[in-house]
TORVO-658963 format. One record per atom (N, C-alpha, C): atom name; z negated, x, y; residue in one letter. Coordinates in steps of 0.05 Angstrom, whole numbers, plus 5000, padded with zeros to 4 digits. Atoms other than C-alpha are relative to their C-alpha. Layout:
REM residues N
<rec><atom>CA</atom><pz>Z</pz><px>X</px><py>Y</py><rest>A</rest></rec>
...
END
This chain:
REM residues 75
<rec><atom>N</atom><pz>5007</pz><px>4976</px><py>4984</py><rest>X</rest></rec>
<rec><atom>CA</atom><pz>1693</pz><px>6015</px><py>5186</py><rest>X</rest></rec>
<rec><atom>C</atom><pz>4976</pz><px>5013</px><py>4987</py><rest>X</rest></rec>
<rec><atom>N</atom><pz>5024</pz><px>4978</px><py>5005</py><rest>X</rest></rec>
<rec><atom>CA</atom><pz>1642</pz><px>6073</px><py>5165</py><rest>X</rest></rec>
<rec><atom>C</atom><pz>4978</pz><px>4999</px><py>5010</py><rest>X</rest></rec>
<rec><atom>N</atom><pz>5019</pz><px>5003</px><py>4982</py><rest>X</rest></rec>
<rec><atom>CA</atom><pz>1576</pz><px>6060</px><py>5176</py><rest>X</rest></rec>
<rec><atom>C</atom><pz>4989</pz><px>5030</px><py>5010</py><rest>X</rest></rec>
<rec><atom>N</atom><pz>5013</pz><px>4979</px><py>4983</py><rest>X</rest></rec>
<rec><atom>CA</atom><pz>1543</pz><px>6112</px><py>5228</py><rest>X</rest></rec>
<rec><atom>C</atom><pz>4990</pz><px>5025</px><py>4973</py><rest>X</rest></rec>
<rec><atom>N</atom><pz>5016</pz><px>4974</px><py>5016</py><rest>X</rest></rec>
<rec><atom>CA</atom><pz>1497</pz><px>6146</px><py>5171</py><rest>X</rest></rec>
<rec><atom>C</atom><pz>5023</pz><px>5009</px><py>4981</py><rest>X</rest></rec>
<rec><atom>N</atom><pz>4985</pz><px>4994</px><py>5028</py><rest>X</rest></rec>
<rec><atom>CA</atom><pz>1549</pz><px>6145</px><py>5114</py><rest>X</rest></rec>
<rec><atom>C</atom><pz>5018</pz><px>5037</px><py>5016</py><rest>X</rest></rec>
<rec><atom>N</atom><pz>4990</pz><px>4982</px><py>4988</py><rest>X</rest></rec>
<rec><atom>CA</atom><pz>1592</pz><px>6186</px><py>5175</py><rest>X</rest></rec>
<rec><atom>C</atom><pz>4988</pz><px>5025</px><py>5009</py><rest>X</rest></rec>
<rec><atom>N</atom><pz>5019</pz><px>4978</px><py>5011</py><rest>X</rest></rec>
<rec><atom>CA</atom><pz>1542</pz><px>6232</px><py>5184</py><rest>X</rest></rec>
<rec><atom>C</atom><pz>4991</pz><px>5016</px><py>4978</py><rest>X</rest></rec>
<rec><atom>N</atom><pz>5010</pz><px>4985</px><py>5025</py><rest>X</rest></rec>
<rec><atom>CA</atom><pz>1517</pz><px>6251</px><py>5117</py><rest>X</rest></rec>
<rec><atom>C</atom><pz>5029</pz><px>5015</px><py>4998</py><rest>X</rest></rec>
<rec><atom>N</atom><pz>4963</pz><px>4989</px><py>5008</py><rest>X</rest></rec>
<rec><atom>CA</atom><pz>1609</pz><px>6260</px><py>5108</py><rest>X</rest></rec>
<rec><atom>C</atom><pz>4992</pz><px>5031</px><py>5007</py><rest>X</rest></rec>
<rec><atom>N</atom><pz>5004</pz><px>4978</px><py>4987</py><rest>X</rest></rec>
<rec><atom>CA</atom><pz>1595</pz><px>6310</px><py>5160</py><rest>X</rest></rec>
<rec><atom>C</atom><pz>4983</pz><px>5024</px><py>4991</py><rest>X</rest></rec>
<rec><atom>N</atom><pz>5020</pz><px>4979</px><py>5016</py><rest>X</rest></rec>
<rec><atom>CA</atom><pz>1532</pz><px>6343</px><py>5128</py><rest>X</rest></rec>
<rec><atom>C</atom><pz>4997</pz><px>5009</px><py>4978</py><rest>X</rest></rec>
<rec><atom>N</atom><pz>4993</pz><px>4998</px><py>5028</py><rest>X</rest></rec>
<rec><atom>CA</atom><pz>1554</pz><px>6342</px><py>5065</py><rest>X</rest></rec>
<rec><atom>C</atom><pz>4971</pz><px>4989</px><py>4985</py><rest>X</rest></rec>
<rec><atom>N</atom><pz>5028</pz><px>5012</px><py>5024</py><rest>X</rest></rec>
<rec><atom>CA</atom><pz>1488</pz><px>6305</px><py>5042</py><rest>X</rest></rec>
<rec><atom>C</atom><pz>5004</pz><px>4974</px><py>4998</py><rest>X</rest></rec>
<rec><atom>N</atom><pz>4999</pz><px>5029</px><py>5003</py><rest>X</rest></rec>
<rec><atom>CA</atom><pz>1470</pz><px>6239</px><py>5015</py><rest>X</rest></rec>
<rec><atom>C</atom><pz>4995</pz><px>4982</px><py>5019</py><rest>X</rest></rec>
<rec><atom>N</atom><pz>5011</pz><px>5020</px><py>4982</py><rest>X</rest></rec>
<rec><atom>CA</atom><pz>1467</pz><px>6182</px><py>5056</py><rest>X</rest></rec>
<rec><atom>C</atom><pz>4977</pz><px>4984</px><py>5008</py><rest>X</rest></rec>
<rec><atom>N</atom><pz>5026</pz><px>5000</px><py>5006</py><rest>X</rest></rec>
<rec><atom>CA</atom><pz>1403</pz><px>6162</px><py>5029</py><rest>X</rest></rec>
<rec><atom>C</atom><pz>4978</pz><px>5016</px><py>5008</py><rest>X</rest></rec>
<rec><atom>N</atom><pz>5034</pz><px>4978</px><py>4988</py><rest>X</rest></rec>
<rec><atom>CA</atom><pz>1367</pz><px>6223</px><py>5048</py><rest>X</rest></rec>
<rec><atom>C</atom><pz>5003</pz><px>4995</px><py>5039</py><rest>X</rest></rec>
<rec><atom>N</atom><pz>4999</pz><px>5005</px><py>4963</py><rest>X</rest></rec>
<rec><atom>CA</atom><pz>1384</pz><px>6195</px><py>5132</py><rest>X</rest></rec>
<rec><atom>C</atom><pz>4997</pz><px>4977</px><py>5004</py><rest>X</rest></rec>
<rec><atom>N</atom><pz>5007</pz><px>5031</px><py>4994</py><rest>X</rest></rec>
<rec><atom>CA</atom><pz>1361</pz><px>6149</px><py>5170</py><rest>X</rest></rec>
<rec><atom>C</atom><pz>4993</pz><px>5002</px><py>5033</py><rest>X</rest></rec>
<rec><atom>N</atom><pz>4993</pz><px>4999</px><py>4969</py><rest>X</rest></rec>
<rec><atom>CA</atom><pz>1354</pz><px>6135</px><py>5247</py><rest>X</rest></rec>
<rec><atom>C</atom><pz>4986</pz><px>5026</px><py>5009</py><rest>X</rest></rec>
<rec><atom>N</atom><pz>5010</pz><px>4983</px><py>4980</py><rest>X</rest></rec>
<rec><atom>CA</atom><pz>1306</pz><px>6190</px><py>5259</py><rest>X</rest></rec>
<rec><atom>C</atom><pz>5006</pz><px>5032</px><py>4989</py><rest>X</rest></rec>
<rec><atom>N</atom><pz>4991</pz><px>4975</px><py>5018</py><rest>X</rest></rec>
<rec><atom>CA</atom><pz>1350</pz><px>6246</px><py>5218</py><rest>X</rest></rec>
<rec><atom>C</atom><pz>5019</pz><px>5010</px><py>5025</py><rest>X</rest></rec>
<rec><atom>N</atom><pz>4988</pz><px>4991</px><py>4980</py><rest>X</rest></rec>
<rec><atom>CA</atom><pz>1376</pz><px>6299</px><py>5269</py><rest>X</rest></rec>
<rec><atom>C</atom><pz>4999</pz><px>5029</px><py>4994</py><rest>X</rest></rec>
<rec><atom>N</atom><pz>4998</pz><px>4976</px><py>5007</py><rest>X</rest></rec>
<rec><atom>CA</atom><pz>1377</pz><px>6374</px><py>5276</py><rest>X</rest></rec>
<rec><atom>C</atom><pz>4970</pz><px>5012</px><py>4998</py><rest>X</rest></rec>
<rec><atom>N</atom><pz>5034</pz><px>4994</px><py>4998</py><rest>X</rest></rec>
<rec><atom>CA</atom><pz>1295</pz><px>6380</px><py>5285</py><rest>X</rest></rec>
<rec><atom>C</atom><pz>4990</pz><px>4991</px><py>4963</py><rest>X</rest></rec>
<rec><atom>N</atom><pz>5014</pz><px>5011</px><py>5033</py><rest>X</rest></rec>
<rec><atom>CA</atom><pz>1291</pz><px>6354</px><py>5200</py><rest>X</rest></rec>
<rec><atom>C</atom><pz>5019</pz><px>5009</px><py>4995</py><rest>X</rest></rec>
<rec><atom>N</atom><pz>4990</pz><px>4999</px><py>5022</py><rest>X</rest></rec>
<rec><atom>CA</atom><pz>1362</pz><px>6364</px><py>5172</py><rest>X</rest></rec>
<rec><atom>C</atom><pz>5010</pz><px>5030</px><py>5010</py><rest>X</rest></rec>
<rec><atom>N</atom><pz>4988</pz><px>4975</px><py>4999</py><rest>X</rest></rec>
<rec><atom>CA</atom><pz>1378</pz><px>6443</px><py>5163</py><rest>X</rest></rec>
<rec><atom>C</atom><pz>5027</pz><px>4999</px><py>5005</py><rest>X</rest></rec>
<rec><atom>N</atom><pz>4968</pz><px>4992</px><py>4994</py><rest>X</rest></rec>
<rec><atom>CA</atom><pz>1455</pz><px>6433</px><py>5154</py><rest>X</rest></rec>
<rec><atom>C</atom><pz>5003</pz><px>4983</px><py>5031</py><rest>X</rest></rec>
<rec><atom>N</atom><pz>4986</pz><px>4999</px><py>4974</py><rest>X</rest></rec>
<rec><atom>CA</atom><pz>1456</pz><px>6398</px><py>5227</py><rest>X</rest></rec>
<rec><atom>C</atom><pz>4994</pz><px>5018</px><py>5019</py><rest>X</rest></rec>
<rec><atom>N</atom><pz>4998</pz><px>4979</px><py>4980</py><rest>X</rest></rec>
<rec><atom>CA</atom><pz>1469</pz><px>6452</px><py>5266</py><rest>X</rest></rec>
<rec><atom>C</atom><pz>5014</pz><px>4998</px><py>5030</py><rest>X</rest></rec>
<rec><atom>N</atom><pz>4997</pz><px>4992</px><py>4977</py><rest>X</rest></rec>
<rec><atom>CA</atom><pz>1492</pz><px>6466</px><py>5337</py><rest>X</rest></rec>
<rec><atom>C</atom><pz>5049</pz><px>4995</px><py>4991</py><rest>X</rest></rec>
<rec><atom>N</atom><pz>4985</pz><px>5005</px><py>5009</py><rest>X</rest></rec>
<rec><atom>CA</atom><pz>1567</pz><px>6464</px><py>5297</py><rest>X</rest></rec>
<rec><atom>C</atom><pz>5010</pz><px>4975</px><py>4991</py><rest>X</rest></rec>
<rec><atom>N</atom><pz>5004</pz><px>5035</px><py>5003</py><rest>X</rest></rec>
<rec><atom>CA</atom><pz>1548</pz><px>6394</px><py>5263</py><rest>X</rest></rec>
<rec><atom>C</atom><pz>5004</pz><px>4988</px><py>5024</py><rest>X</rest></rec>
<rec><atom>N</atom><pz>5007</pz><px>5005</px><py>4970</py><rest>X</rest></rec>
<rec><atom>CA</atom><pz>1525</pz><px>6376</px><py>5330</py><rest>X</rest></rec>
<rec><atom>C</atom><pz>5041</pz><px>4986</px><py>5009</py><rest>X</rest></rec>
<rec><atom>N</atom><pz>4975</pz><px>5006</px><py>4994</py><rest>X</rest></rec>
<rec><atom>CA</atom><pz>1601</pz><px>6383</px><py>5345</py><rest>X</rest></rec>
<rec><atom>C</atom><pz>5014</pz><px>4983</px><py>4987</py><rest>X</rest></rec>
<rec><atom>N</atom><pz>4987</pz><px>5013</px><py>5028</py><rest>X</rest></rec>
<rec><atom>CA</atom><pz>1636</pz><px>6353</px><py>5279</py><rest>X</rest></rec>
<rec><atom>C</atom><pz>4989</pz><px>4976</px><py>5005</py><rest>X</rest></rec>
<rec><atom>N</atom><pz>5010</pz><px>5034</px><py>5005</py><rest>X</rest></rec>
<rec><atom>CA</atom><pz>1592</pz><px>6292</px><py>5285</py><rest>X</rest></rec>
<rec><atom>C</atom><pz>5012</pz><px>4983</px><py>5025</py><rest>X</rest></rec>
<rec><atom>N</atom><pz>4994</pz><px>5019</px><py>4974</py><rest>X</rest></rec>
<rec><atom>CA</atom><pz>1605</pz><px>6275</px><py>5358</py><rest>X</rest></rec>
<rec><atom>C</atom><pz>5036</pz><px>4987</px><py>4997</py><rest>X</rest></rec>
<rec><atom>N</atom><pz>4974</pz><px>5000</px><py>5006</py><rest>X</rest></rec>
<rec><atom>CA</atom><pz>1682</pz><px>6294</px><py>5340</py><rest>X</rest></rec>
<rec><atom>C</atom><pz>5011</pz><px>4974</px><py>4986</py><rest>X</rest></rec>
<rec><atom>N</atom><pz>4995</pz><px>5017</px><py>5029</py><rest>X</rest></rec>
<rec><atom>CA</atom><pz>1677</pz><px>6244</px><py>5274</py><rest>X</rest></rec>
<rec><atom>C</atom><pz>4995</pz><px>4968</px><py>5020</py><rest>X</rest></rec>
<rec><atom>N</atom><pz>5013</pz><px>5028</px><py>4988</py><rest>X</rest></rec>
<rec><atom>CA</atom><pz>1642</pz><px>6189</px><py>5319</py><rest>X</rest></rec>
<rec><atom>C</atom><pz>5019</pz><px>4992</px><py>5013</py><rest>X</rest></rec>
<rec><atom>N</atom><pz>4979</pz><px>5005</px><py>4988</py><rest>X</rest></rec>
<rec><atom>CA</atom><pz>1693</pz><px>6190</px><py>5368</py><rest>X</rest></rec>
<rec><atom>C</atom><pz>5024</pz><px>4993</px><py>4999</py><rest>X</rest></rec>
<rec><atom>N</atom><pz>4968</pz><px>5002</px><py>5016</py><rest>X</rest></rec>
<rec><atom>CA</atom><pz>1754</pz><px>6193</px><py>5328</py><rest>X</rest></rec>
<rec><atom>C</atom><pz>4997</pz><px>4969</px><py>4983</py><rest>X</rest></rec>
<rec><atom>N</atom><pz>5011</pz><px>5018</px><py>5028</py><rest>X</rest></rec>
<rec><atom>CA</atom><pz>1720</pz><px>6137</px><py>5277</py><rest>X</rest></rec>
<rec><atom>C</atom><pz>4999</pz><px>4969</px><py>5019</py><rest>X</rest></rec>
<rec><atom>N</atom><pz>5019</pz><px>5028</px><py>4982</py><rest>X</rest></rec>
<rec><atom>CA</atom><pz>1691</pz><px>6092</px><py>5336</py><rest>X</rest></rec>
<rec><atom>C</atom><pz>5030</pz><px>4996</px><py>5022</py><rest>X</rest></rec>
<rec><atom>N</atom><pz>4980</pz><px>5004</px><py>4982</py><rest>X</rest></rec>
<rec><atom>CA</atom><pz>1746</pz><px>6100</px><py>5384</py><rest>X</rest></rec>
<rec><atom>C</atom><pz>4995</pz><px>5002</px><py>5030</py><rest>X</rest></rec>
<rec><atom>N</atom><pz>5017</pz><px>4996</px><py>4974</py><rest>X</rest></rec>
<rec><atom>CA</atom><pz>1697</pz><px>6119</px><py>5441</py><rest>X</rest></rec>
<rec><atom>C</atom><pz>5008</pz><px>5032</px><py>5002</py><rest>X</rest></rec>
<rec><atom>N</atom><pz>5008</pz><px>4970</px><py>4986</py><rest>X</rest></rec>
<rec><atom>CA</atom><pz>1688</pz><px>6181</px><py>5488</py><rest>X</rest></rec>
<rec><atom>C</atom><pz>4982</pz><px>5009</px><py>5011</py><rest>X</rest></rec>
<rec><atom>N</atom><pz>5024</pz><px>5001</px><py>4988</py><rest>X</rest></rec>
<rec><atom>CA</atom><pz>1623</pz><px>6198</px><py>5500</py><rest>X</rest></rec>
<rec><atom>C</atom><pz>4997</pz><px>5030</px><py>5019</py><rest>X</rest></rec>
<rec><atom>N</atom><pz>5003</pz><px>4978</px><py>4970</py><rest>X</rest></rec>
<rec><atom>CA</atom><pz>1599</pz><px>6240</px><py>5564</py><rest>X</rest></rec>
<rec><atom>C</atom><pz>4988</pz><px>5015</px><py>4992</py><rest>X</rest></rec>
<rec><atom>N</atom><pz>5011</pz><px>4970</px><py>5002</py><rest>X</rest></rec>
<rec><atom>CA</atom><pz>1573</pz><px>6307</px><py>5572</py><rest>X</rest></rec>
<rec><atom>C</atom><pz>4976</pz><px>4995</px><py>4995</py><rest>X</rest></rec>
<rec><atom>N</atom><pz>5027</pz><px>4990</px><py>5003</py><rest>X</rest></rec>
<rec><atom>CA</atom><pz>1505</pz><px>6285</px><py>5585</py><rest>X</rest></rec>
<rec><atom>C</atom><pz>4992</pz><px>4979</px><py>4976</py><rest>X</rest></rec>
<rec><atom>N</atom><pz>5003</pz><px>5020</px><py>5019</py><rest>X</rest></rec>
<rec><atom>CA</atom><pz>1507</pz><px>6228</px><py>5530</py><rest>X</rest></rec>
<rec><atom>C</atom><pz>4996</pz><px>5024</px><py>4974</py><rest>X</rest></rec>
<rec><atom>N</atom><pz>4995</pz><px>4987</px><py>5017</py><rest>X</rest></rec>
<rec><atom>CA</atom><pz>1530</pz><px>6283</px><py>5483</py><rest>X</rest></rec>
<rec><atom>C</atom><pz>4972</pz><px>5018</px><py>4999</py><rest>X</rest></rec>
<rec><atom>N</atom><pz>5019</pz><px>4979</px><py>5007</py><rest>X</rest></rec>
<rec><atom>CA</atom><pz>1472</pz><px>6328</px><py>5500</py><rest>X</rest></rec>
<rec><atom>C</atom><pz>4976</pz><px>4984</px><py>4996</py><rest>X</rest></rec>
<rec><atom>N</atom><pz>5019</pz><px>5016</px><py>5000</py><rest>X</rest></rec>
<rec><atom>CA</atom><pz>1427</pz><px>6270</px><py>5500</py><rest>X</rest></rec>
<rec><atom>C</atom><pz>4986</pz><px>4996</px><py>4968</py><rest>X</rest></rec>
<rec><atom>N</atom><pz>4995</pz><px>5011</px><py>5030</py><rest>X</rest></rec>
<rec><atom>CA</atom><pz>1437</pz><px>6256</px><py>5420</py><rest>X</rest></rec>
<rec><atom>C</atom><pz>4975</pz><px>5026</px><py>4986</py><rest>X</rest></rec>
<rec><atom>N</atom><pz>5012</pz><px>4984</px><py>5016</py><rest>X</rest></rec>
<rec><atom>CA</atom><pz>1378</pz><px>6286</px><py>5382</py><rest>X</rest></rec>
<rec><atom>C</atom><pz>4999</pz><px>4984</px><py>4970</py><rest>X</rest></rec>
<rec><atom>N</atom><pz>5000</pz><px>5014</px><py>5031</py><rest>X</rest></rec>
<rec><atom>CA</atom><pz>1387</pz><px>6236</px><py>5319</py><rest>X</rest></rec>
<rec><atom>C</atom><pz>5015</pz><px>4978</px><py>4993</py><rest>X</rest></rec>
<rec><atom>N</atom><pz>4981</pz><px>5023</px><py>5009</py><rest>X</rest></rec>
<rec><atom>CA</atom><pz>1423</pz><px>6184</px><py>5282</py><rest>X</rest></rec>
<rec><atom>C</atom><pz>4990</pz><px>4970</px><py>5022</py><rest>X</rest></rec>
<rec><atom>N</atom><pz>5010</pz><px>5022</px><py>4984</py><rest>X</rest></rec>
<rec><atom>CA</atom><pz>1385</pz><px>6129</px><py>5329</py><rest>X</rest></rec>
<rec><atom>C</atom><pz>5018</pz><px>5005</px><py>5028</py><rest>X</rest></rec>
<rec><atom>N</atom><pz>4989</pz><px>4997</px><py>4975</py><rest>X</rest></rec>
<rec><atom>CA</atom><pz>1412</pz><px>6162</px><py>5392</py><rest>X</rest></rec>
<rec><atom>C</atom><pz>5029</pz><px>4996</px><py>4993</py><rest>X</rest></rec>
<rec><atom>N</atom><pz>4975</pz><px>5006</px><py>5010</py><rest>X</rest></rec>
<rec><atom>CA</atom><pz>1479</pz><px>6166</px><py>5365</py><rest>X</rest></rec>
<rec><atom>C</atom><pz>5004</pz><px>4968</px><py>5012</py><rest>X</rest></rec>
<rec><atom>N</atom><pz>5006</pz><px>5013</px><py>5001</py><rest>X</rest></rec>
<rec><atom>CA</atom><pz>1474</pz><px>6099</px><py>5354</py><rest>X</rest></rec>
<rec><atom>C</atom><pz>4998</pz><px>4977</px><py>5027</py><rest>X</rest></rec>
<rec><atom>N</atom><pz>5004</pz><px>5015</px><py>4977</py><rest>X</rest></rec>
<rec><atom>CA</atom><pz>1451</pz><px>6074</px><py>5416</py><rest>X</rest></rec>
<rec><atom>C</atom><pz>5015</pz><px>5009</px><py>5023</py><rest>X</rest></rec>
<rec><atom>N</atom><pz>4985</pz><px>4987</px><py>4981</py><rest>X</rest></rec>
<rec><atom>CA</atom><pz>1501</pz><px>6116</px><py>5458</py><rest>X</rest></rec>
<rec><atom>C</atom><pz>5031</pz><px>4975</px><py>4982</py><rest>X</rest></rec>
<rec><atom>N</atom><pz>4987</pz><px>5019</px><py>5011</py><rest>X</rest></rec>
<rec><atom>CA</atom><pz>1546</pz><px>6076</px><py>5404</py><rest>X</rest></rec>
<rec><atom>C</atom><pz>5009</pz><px>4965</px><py>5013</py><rest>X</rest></rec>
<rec><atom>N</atom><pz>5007</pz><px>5032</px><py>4990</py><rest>X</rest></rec>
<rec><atom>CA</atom><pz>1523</pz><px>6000</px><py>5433</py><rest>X</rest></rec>
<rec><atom>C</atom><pz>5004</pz><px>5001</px><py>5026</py><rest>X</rest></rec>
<rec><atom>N</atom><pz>5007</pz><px>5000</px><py>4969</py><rest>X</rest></rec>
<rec><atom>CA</atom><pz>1524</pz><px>6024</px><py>5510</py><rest>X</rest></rec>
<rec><atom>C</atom><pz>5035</pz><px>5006</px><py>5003</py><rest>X</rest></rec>
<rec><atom>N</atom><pz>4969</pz><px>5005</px><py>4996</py><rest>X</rest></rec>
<rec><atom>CA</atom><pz>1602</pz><px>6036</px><py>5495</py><rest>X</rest></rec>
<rec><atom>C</atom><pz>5012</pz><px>4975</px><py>4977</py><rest>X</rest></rec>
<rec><atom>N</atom><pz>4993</pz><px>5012</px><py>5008</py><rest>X</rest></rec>
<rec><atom>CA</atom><pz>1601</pz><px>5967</px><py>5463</py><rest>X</rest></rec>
<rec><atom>C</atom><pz>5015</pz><px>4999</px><py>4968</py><rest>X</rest></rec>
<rec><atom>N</atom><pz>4997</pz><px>5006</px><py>5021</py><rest>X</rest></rec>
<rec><atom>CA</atom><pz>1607</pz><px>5984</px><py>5390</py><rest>X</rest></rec>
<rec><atom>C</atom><pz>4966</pz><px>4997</px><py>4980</py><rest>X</rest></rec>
<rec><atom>N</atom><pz>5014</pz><px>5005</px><py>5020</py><rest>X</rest></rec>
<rec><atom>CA</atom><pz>1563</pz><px>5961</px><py>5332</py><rest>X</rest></rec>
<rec><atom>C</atom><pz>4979</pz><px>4983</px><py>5010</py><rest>X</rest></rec>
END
């Protein structure tokens, strides 16, 4: 399976290297309000989860991701 950042950067079109738990839309220019969407989309489809409205708005970085990840029992 894909790890979290690798799926992210897919999404951002950047290196995986340049992210890390506290990479979100407040540091990386290409995540946008669009990203925002694509990533949750990618996570969901990838992870096999459905995350909630307020989970979704909750997500300001690869950590939250992440930990919205573990609270539906993956990783």
């Amino acid at each position: 399976m894909i790890h979290l950042t690798e799926l992210v950067a897919n999404v951002l079109n950047v290196p995986a290297s340049t992210l890390d738990e506290y990479s979100g839309p407040a540091n990386q220019p290409s995540w946008d309000s669009l990203a925002q969407v694509t990533i949750v989309a990618a996570v969901e489809g990838t992870y096999g989860v459905s995350l909630t409205m307020p989970e979704i708005l909750a997500i300001k970085n690869i950590g939250d991701l992440d930990a919205a990840l573990k609270r539906h029992g993956v990783g």
